[in-house]
N, C-alpha and C positions, 0 to 999 in steps of 0.2 A: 504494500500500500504506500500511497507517495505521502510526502511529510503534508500537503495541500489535503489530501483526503484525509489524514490521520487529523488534523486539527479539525475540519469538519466534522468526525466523530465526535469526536472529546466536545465539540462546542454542545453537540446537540445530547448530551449525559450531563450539560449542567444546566440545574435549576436556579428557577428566578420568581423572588415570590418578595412579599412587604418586611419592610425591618420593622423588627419588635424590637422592644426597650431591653428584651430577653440575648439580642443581640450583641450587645453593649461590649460584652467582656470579651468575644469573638475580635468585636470589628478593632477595639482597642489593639489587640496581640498583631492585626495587620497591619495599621496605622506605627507602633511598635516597632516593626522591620521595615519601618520608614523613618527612623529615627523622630519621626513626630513627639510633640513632648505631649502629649491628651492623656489626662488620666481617667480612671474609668466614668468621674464625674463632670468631668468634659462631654465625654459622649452621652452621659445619660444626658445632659442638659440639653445637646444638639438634638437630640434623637426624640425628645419631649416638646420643643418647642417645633419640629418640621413634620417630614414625614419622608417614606424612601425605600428603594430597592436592597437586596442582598442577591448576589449571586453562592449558591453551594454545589459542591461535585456531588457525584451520584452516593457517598458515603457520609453525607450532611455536613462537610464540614465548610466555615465561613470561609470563600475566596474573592468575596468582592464586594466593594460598598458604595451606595450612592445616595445621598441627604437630599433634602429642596424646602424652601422654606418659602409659604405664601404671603406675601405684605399688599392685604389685599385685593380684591378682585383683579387690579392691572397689572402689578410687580411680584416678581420672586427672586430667590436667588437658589442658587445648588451649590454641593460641594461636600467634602468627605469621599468623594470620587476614591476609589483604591482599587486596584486587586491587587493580588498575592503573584510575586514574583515568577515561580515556577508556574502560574497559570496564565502571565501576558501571553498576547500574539495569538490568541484564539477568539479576539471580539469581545471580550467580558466588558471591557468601559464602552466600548460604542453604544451595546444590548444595554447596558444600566443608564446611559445618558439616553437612547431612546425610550429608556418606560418612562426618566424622569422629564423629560419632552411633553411626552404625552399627558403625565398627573399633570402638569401645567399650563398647559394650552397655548392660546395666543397670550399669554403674558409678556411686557419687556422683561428677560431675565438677565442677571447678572450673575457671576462667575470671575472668582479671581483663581489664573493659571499657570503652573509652572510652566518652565521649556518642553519639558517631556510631553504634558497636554495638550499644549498650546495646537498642534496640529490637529488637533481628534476635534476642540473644539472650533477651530475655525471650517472643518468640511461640515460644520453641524449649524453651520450658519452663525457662529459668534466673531465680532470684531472688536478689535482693541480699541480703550477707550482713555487709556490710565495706565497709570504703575501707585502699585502699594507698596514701600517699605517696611522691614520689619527690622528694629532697633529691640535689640536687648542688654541685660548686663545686669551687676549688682549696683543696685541704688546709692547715692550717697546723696548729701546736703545741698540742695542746689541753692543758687544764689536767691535773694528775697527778688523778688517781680513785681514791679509798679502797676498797677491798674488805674486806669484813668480817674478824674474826681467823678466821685458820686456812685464810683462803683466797688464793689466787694463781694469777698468769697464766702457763704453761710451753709451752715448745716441744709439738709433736703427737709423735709416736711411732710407728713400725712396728707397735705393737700395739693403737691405739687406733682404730681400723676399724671393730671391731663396735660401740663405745660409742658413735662419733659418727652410725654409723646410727643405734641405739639412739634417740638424743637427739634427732637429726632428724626422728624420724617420728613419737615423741611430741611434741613441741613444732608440728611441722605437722597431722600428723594424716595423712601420708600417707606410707605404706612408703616408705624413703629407699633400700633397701637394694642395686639397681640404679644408681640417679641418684648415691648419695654416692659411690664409687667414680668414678665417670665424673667428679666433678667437682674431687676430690683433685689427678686426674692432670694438672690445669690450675691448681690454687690452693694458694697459701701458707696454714697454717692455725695456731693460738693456742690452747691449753686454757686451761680456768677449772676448775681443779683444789681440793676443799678434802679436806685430808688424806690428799694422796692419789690422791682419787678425782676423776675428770673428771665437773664438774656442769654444764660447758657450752663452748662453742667459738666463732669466728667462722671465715670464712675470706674470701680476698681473691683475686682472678683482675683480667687485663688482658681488659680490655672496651671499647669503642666508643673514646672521647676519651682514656683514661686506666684509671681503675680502679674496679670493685664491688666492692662488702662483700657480703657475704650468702653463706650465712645465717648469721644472729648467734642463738645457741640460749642460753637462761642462766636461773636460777631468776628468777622475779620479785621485787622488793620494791618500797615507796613510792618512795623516790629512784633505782630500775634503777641502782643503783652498777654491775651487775656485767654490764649490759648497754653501759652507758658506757664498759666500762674495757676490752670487748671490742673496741670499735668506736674508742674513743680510740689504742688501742695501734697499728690501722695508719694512723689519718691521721698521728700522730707519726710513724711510719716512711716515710709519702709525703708529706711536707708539703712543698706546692711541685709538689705532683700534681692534675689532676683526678681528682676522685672520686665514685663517685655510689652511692648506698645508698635501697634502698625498704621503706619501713616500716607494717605495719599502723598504721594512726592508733591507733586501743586503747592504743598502748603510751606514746603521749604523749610522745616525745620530739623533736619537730617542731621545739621551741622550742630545746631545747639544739643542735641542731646548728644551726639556724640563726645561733646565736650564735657558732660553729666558724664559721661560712661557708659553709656547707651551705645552700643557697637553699629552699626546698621549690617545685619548678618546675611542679608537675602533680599529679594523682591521678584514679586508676582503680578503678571499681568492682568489687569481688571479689563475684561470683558463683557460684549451685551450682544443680545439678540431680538429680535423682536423692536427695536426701536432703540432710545436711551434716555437716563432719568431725569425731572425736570430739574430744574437748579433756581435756587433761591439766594439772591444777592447779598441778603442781609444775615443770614447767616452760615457757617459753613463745619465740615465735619472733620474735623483737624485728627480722631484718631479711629480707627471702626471697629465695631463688636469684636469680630475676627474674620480671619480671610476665608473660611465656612459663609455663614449667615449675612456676611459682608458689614 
């Protein structure tokens, strides 16, 4: 039998069916031999807030993973995309990116993707829109950051819910108003308040090594004072912490955290299909949930 037929076996001995939360400790040990840092409460988080395919061989065990998450009737995003090493080159990601195609519809979807990806999803109809940096490191004391008069950093609040949706789905471009909730009930969070009134936030969750920022929401200016002061205020509070924070490149602050000790260790191509997401001048999204859920 030729190697061409012998994969077309194997492809059609494996199954494809919905991930269960039951999945979780599976899909982590593949993500694992991806040197991914996801701990099992990473993916329970992912896998609770979306919805998504598994690929298994004919002996049930997990060789492929695929997330999507609805923000929405018009927007989504996907990702968690994997298979298992010894099972590339028999179609597992194309078959997992078509069912998650399909759970989605004509949605604009987004997708941040390595080199290795990047091909599979542009025959899929995705184009480049962006790059996302990902800066990590051990925290230390960052210098104090000025915010402009009349503005200040305060505790979150019982009643600030609808704002910080509000904010997050402008500043992304994608209805937050499912996801921020889900992601509250896991993260510390920071207003950027002037007058008052809440003009932006960060918030902080335990993640792989240590700890994420994201997402950091805050008006724009030349200097991002007020994206700095978001993002300064928990490495000061975990300093002596791993930390890792992903950042639209756009927003130019590679260099200041670097300077923190923030390495900038990688970047991934933010892609779209189906269209591309609205944008909101006034304010903007300086760090993102993560390169999953976007």
């Amino acid at each position: 039998m030729s190697a061409g037929n012998e994969a077309q076996v194997a492809s059609r001995e494996i199954i494809y069916r919905s991930f269960s939360l039951s999945d979780a400790a599976a899909a982590r040990a593949l993500s694992n031999a991806l040197r991914w840092p996801h701990r099992l409460e990473d993916w329970q988080f992912v896998a609770q807030a979306g919805t998504g395919f598994v690929a298994e061989d004919p002996n049930g065990a997990l060789i492929g993973t695929g997330l999507c998450w609805k923000h929405g009737p018009e927007r989504a995003s996907l990702g968690m995309v994997i298979v298992a090493a010894h099972r590339q080159g028999y179609g597992i990601g194309r078959k997992l990116m078509e069912l998650l195609l399909d759970e989605l519809g004509e949605r604009t979807i987004i997708l941040h993707a390595t080199q290795e990806g990047r091909p599979l999803y542009e025959k899929l109809g995705f184009g480049a829109i962006g790059t996302i940096d990902q800066h990590q490191g051990i925290a230390c004391q960052p210098p104090v950051v000025s915010l402009p008069s009349g503005e200040r950093l305060r505790p979150l609040g019982s009643n600030d819910t609808a704002s910080l949706i509000d904010l997050a789905s402008r500043a992304s471009g994608l209805d937050r108003e499912a996801l921020l909730p889900m992601l509250l009930d896991i993260s510390e969070g920071i207003a950027l308040a002037r007058d008052g009134e809440m003009i932006g936030f960060s918030l902080i969750r335990r993640f792989g090594h240590g700890f994420s920022i994201g997402p950091v929401v805050a008006p724009d200016s030349e200097d991002a004072c007020r994206a700095k002061a978001l993002i300064s205020y928990w490495l000061a509070l975990q300093a002596g912490a791993f930390v890792r924070i992903d950042i639209p490149r756009e927003c130019q602050l590679s260099e200041w955290l670097e300077a923190l000790g923030l390495a900038r260790v990688g970047a991934v191509v933010k892609m779209a299909r189906n269209g591309t997401l609205p944008t909101d001048a006034s304010v903007r999204q300086f760090g993102i949930v993560n390169q999953a859920v976007c």
